[in-house]
C-alpha positions as a Markdown table, in Angstrom:
| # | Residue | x | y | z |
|---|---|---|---|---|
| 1 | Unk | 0.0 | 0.0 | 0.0 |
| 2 | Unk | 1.3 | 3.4 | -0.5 |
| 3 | Unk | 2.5 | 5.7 | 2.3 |
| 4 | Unk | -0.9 | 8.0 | 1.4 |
| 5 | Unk | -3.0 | 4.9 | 2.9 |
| 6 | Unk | -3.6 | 5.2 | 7.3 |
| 7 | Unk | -5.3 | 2.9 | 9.6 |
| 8 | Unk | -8.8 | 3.8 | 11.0 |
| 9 | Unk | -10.5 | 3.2 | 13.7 |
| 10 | Unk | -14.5 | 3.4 | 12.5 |
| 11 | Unk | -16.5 | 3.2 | 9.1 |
| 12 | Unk | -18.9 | 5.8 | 8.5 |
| 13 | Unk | -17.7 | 6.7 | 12.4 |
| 14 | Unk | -18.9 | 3.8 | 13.8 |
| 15 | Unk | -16.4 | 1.9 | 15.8 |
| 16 | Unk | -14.4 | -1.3 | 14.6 |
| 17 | Unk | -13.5 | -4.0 | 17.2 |
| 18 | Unk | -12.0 | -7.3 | 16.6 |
| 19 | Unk | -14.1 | -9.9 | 18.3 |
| 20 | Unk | -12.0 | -13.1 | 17.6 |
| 21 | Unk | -10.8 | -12.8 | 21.2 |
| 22 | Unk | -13.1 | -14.1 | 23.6 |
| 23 | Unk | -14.5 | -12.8 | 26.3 |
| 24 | Unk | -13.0 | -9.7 | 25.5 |
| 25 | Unk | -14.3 | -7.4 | 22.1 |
| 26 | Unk | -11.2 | -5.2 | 21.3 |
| 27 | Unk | -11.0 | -2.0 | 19.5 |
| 28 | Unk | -9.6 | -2.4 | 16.0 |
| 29 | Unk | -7.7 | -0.3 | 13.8 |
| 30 | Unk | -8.1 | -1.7 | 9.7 |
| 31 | Unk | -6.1 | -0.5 | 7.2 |
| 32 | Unk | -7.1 | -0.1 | 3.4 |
| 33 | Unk | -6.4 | 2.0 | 0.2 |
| 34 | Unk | -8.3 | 5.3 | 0.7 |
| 35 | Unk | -10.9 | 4.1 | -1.8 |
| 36 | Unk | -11.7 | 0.9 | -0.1 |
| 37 | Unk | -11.9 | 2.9 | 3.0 |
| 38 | Unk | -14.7 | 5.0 | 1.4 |
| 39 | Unk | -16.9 | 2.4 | 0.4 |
| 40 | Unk | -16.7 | 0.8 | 3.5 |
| 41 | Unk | -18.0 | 4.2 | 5.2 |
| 42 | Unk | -20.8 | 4.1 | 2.4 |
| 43 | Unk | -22.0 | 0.9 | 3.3 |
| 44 | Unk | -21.7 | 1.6 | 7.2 |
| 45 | Unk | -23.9 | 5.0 | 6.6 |
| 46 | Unk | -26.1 | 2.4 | 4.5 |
| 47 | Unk | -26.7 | -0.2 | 7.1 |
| 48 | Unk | -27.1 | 2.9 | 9.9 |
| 49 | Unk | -29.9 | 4.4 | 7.3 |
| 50 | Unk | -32.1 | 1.8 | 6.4 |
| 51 | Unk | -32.0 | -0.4 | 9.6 |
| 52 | Unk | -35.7 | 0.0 | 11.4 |
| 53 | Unk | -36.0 | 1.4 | 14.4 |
| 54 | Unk | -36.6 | -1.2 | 16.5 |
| 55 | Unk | -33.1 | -2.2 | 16.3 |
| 56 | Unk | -31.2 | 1.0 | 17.9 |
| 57 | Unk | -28.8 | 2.9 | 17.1 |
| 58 | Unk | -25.6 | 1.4 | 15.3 |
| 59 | Unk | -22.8 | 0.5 | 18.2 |
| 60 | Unk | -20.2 | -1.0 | 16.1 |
| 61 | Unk | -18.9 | -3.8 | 13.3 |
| 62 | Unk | -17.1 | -6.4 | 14.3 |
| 63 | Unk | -14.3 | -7.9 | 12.3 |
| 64 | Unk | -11.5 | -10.8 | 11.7 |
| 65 | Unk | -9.4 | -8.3 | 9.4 |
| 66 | Unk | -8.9 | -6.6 | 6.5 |
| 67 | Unk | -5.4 | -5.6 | 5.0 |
| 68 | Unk | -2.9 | -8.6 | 6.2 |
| 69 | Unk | 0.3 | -9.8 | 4.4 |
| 70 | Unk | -1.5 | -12.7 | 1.8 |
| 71 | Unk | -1.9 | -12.5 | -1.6 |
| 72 | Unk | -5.2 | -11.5 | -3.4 |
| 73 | Unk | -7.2 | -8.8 | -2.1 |
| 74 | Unk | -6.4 | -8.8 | 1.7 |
| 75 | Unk | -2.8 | -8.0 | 0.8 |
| 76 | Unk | -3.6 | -5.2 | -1.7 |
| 77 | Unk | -6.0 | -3.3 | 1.3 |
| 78 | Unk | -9.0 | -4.1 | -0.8 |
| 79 | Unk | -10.8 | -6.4 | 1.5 |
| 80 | Unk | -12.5 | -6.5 | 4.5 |
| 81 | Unk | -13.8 | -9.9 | 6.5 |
| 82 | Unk | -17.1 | -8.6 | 8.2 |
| 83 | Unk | -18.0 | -10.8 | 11.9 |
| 84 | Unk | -20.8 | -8.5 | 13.2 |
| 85 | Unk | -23.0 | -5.7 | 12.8 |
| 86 | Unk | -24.3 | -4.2 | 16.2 |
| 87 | Unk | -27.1 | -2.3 | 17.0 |
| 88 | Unk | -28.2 | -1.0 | 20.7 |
| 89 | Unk | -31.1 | -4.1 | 20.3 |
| 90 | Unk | -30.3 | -5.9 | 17.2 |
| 91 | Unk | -27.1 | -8.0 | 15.7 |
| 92 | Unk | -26.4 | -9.4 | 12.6 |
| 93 | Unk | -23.8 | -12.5 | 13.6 |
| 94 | Unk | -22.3 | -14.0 | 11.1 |
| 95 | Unk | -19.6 | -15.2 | 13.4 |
| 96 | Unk | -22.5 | -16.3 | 15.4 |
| 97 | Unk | -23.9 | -18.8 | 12.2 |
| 98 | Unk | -27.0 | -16.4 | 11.6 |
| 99 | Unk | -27.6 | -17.4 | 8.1 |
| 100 | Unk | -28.4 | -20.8 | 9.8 |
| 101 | Unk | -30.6 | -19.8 | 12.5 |
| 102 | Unk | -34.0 | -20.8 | 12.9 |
| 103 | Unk | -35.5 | -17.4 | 13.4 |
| 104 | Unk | -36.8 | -16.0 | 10.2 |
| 105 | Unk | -36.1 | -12.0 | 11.5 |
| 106 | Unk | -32.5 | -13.4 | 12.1 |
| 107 | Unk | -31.7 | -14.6 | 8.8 |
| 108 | Unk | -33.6 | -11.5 | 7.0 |
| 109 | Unk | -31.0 | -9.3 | 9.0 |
| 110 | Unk | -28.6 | -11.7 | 7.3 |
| 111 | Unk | -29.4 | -11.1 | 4.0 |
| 112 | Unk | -29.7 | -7.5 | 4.3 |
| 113 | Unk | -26.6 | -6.4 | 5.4 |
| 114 | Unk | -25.0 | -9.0 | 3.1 |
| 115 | Unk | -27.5 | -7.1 | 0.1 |
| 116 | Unk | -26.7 | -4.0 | 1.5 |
| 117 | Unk | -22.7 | -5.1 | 1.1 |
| 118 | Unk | -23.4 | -5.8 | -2.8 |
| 119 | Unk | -24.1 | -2.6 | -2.6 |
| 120 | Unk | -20.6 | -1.1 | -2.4 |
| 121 | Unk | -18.1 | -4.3 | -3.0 |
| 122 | Unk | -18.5 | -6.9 | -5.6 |
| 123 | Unk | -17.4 | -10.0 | -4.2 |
| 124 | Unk | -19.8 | -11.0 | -0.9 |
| 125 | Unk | -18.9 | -14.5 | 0.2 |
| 126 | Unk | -21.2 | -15.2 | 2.8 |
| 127 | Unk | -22.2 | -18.2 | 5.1 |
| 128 | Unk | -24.3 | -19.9 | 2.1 |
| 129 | Unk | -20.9 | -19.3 | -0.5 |
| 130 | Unk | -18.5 | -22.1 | 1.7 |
| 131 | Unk | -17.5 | -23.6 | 4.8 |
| 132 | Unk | -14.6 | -21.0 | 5.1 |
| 133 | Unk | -17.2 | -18.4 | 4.8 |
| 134 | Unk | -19.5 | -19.7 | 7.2 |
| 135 | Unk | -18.4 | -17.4 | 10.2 |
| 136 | Unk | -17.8 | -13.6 | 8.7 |
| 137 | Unk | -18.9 | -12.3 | 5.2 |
| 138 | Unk | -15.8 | -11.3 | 2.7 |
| 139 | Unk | -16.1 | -7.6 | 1.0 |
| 140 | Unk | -13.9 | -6.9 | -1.6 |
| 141 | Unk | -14.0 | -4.5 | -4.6 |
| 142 | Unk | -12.1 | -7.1 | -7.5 |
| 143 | Unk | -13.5 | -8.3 | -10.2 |
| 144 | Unk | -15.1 | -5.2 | -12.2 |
| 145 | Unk | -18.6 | -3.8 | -12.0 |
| 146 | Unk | -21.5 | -4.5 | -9.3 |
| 147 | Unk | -24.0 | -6.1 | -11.9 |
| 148 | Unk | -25.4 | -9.7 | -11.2 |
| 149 | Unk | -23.3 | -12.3 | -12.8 |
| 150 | Unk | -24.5 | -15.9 | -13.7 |
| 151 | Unk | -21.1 | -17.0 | -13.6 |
| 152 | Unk | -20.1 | -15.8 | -10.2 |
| 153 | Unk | -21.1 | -18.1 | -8.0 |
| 154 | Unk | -21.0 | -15.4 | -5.1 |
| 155 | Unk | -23.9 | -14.2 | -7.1 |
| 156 | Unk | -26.2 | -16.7 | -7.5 |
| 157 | Unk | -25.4 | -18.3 | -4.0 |
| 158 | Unk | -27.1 | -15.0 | -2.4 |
| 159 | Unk | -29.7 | -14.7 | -5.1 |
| 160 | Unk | -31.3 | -18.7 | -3.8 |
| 161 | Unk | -30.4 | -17.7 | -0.7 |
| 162 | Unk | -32.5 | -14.7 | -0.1 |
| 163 | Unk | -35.2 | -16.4 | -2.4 |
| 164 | Unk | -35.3 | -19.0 | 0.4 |
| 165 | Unk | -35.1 | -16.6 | 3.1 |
| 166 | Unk | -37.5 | -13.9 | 1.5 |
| 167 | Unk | -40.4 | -16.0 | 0.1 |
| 168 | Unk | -39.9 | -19.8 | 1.2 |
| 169 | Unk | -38.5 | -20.5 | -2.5 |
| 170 | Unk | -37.3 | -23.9 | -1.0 |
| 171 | Unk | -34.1 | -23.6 | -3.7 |
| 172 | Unk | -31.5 | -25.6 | -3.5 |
| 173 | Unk | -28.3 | -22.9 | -2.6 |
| 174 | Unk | -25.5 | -24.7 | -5.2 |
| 175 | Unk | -24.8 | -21.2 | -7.2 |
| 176 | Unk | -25.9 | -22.7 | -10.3 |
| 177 | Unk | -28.2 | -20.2 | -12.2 |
């Protein structure tokens, strides 16, 4: 990364903490390219807009990283693995398995921050995408322009995902269009 690029301590000002550590939640500091760092304080102002108000106010994301020496787009400051969004009375846990949970509300939450991600990054690998996924969602800008691609399995994945979630599609989630 280029000596322009800093750490930062929130998105959109909310507050970052690492919650790998257990029982402690730490505050975190991520580091990104500048124009990573922007999108990721779109989406936070995203998530903070269109959350209802019965969940509260926005507290904090949690997260497992985002710049860290390996190739790909963790090494180039371009990605960001996502464990938690926190509200004063809601949380969206993927670290906790919430695109598994039983509770309908739980995995709508799910799917909306994740839809609210495709927003701003084009690769989303959530819970559904694999079993290295299954306990944060991956954000990363690669790959060209936000538009649905039948070839991306990322894409489709969500896509029977939230059909299942949304409107009982009963779909198998295999990311073949």
């Amino acid at each position: 990364m280029s000596a322009t690029e800093r750490a930062y301590p929130t998105i959109g000002g909310v507050p970052l903490r690492y919650v790998r550590t257990s029982p402690e939640i730490m505050s975190y500091r991520a580091r990104s390219t500048s124009r990573f760092e922007k999108k990721l304080d779109n989406f936070s102002r995203d998530v903070a807009r269109v959350a209802p108000g019965s969940y509260g106010t926005l507290q904090y994301f949690g997260t497992a990283g985002a710049y860290v020496n390996k190739p790909k787009y963790h090494g180039l400051g371009r990605a960001f693995d996502l464990d938690v969004v926190r509200w004063s009375r809601a949380t969206c846990g993927p670290i906790l398995g919430h695109h598994r949970r039983h509770a309908r509300a739980v995995r709508r939450r799910y799917i909306g921050v994740d839809a609210l991600a495709r927003r701003w990054f084009k690769y989303v690998l959530d819970g559904w995408y694999n079993a290295a996924h299954r306990d944060h969602m991956h954000l990363d800008d690669g790959g060209g322009a936000l538009v649905f691609n039948i070839e991306y399995r990322s894409d489709t994945v969500f896509i029977q995902a939230a059909a299942n979630v949304m409107i009982d599609a009963d779909l198998v989630i295999d990311g073949l269009y």
